[in-house]
C-alpha positions in Angstrom: 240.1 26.5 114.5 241.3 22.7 114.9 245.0 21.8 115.9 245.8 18.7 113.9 248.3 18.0 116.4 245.5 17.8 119.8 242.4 16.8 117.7 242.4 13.8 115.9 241.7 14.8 112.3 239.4 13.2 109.4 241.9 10.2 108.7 239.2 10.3 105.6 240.9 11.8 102.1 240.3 15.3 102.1 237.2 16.9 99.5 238.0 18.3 96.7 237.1 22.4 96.8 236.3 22.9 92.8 236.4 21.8 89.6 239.2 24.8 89.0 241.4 24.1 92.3 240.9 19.9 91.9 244.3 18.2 93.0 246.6 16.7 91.2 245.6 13.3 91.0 249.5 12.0 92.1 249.3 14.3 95.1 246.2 12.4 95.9 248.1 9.6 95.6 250.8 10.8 98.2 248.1 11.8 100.3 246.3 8.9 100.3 250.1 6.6 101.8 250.1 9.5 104.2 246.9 8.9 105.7 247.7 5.0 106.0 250.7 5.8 107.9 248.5 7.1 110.2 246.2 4.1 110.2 248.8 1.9 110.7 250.6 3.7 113.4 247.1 4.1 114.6 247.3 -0.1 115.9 250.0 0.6 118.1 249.1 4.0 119.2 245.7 4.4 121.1 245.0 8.1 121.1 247.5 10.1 119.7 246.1 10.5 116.2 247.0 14.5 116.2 250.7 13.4 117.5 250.9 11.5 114.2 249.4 14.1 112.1 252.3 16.5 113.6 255.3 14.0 113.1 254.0 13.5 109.2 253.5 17.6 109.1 257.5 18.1 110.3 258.7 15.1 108.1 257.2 16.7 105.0 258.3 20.3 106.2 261.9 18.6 106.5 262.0 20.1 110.2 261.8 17.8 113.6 259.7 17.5 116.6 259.9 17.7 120.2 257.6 15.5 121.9 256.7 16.9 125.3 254.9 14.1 128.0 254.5 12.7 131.4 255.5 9.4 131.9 253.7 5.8 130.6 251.9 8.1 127.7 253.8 6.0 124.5 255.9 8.7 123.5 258.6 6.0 122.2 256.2 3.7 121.1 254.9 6.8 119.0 258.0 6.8 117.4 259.0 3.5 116.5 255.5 2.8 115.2 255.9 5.4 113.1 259.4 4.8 111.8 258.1 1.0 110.9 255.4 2.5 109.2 257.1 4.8 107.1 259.8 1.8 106.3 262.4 3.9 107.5 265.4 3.4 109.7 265.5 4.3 113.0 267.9 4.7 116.4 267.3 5.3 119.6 269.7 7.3 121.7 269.0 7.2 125.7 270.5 10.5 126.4 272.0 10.3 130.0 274.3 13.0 132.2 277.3 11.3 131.3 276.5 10.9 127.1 279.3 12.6 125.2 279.4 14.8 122.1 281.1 11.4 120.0 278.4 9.1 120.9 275.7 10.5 119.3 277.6 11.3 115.9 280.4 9.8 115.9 284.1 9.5 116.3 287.8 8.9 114.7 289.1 5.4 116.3 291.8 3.8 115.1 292.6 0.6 113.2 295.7 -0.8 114.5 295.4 -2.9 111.5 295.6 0.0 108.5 297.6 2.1 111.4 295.0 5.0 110.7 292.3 6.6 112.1 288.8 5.9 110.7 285.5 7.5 111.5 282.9 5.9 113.0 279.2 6.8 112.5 277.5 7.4 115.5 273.6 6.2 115.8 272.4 9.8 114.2 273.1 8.4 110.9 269.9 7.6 110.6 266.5 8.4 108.8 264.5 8.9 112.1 266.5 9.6 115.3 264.7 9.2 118.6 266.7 11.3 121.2 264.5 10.0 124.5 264.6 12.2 127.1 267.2 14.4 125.6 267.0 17.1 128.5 269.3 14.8 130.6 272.1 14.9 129.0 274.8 18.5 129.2 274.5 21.2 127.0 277.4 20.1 125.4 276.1 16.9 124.0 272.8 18.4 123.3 274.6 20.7 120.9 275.9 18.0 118.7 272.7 17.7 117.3 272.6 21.3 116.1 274.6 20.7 112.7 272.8 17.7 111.9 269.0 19.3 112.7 269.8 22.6 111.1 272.5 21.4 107.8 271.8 17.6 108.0 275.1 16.8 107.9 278.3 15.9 110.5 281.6 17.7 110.5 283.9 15.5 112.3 288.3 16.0 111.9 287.1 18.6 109.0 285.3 16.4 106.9 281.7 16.6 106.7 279.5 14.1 106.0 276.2 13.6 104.6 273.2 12.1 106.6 270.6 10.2 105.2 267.2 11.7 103.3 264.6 12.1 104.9 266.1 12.9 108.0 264.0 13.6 111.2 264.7 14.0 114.9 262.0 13.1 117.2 263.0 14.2 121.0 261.4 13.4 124.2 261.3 15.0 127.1 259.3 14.8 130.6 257.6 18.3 131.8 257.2 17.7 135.4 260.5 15.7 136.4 263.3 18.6 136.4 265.8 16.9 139.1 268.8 16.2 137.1 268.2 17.9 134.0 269.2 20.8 131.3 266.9 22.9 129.9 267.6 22.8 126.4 268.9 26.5 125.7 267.0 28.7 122.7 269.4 27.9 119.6 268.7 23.9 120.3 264.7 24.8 120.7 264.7 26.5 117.5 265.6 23.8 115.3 262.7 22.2 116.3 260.1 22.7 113.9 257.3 21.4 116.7 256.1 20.7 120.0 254.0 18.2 120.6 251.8 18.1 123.8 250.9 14.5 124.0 248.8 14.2 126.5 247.2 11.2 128.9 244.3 9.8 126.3 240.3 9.9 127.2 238.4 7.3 128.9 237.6 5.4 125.7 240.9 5.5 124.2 242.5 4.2 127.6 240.1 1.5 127.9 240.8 0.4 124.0 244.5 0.2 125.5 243.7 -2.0 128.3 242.0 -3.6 125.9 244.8 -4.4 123.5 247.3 -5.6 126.1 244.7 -7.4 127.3 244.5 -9.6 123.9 248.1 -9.8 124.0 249.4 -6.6 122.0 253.6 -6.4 122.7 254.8 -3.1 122.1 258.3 -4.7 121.7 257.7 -6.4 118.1 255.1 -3.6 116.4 253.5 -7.4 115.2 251.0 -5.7 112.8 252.2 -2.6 111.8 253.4 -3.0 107.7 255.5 -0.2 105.5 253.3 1.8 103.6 255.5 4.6 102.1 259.1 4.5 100.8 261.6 7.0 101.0 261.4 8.0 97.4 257.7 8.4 97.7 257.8 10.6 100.6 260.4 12.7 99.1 257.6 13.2 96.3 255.2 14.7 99.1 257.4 16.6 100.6 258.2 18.9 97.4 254.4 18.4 96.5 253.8 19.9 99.9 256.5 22.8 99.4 255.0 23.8 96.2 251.5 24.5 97.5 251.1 28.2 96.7 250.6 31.5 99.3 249.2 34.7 98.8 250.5 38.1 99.8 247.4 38.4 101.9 248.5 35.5 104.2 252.3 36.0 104.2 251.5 39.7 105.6 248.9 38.3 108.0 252.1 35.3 109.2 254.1 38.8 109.4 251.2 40.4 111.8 251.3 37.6 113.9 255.2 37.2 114.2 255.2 40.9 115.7 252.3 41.0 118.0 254.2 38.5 119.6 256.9 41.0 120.4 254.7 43.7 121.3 252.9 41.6 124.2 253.3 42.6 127.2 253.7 39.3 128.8 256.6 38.3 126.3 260.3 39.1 126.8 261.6 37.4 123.7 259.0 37.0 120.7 259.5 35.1 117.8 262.2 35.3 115.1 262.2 35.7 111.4 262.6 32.1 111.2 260.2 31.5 113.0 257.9 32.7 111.0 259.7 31.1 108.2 259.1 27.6 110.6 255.0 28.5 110.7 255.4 29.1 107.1 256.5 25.6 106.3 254.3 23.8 108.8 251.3 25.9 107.2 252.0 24.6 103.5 252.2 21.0 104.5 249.2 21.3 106.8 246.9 22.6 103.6 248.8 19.9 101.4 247.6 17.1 103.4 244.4 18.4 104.5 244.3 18.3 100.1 243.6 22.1 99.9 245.9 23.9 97.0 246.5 27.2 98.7 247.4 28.0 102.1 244.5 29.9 104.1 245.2 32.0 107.3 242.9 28.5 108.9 245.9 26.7 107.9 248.1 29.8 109.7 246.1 29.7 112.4 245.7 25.8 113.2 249.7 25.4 113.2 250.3 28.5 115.2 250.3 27.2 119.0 252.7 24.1 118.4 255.3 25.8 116.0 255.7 28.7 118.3 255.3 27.5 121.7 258.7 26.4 122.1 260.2 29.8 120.7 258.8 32.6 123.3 260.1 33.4 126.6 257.8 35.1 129.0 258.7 38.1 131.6 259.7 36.7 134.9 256.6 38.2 136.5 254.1 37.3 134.2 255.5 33.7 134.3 255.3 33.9 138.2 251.5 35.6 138.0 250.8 31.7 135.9 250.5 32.8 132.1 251.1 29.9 129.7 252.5 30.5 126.2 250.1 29.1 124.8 247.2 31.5 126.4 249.9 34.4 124.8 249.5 32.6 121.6 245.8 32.3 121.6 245.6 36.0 122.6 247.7 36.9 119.4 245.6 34.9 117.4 242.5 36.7 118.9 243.5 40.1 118.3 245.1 40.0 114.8 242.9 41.1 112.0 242.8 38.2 109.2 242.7 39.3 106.1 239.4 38.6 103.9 
């Protein structure tokens, strides 16, 4: 069992399985501008090829990601390498104690000239928003994002409004720093389709970064890194991707799963309907991409740990005896039988 989104996977196209299940030689196609996003993110970002592979994974699901990270490990860079790839626009928002509601999506001012009060985007109308270090900023500002990650759209003086297509979120957030910040509360977690661990890279990787700056590589201009997909093209994948077909078999095993994680007894809250719903998605566009026409309970499986680590709450004493969620997850996974 591989997690696309810790091991870097084949950036190879994926084999065909048979003559009878052979994809369809336009989703090969789609595929194929998928993987050179990856390739060309890939000489900006030393290291986090199974980041990539999750950010493309959410962007076909339609959901967004939360990118989890210490410090100096190109968790921005990440981002805007990715958003040049993909041709895309993109805005960063520094999200900062005293950030209000209006400044992320906007806000009536008013035009002395027409005497009226127009609206004013905010930076969220955008195709890719990154929201760096969003944990710093109130709950009340982090909950102007729910409407726009759940409905993409904004309401604003009763009129709502349209955001652009495709339409991710891309959040950052530091694990070990906690001095002046807010947990983001369950409803904001669960509109996140993933977390992303992205972790410190291995020896080799790091020394191919030293290596890069070295030879003069600025991080500020992406020099390098060209468009490789349009907007209309990866609308294409992402229905291709919602299309790929599931059996009852696997939808009951997703079901299985979903509930052991409220039986545990190291789980207070387990996960929702829609989080199974979430795993559901992220499965489809994992076997899509990985060029497979049916979604296996491997593909289940391998998309488990990152769509449902952000969505359980542990007991207080099992928390305090050092379980990790993702050791719960693993444990679920371990003891669920999968169907033939």
């Amino acid at each position: 069992m591989t997690d696309p989104t810790q091991t870097p996977p084949d950036s190879r196209p994926p084999r065909e399985h048979s003559e009878s299940t052979r994809s369809d030689p336009t989703d090969a196609a789609l595929r194929d501008d998928l993987h050179a996003v990856r390739t060309q993110v890939g000489r900006a970002v030393i290291g986090q090829d199974g980041a990539v592979t999750g950010l493309l994974i959410a962007l076909l699901s339609g959901g967004h990601v939360l990118l989890e990270g210490v410090p100096g490990v190109a968790k921005t860079l990440l981002v805007r390498a990715f958003s040049k790839a993909l041709g895309l626009d993109t805005k960063r928002i520094q999200f900062t104690p005293d950030l209000m509601p209006g400044d992320v999506s906007g806000s009536l001012v008013y035009d002395a000239r027409t005497a009226e009060f127009e609206f004013r985007e905010g930076p969220i109308f955008t195709n890719i928003v990154l929201a760096d270090e969003i944990n710093r900023t109130p709950p009340k500002t982090q909950a102007a994002l729910l409407e726009a990650m759940e409905e993409h759209q904004v309401t604003a003086d009763g009129v709502t409004r349209e955001l652009p297509d495709p339409f991710l979120v891309a959040a950052t957030q530091n694990p070990i720093e906690h001095e002046g910040t807010y947990p983001l509360p369950e409803a904001q977690l669960d509109r996140f389709l993933l977390k992303l661990v992205v972790s410190v890279p291995e020896r080799d990787a790091e020394l191919r970064v030293l290596r890069q700056h070295a030879d003069g590589f600025d991080p500020h201009t992406l020099a390098g890194i060209e468009p490789v997909v349009d907007a209309e093209r990866l609308r294409a994948a992402r229905r291709a991707a919602a299309s790929t077909a599931v059996t009852d078999d696997v939808l009951a095993y997703l079901v299985d799963l979903a509930r052991a994680t409220r039986q545990s007894p190291s789980v207070q809250l387990g996960v929702s309907p829609r989080a199974a719903t979430a795993l559901l998605a992220a499965a489809k566009a994992w076997a899509w991409l990985s060029g497979y026409p049916a979604v296996t309970p491997d593909h289940i499986q391998t998309m488990l740990v990152p769509t449902w680590r952000h969505r359980i709450r542990l007991r207080p004493d099992a928390a305090l005896e050092g379980v990790s969620v993702d050791a719960v997850l693993t444990a679920v996974l371990q003891q669920t039988r999968v169907p033939i």
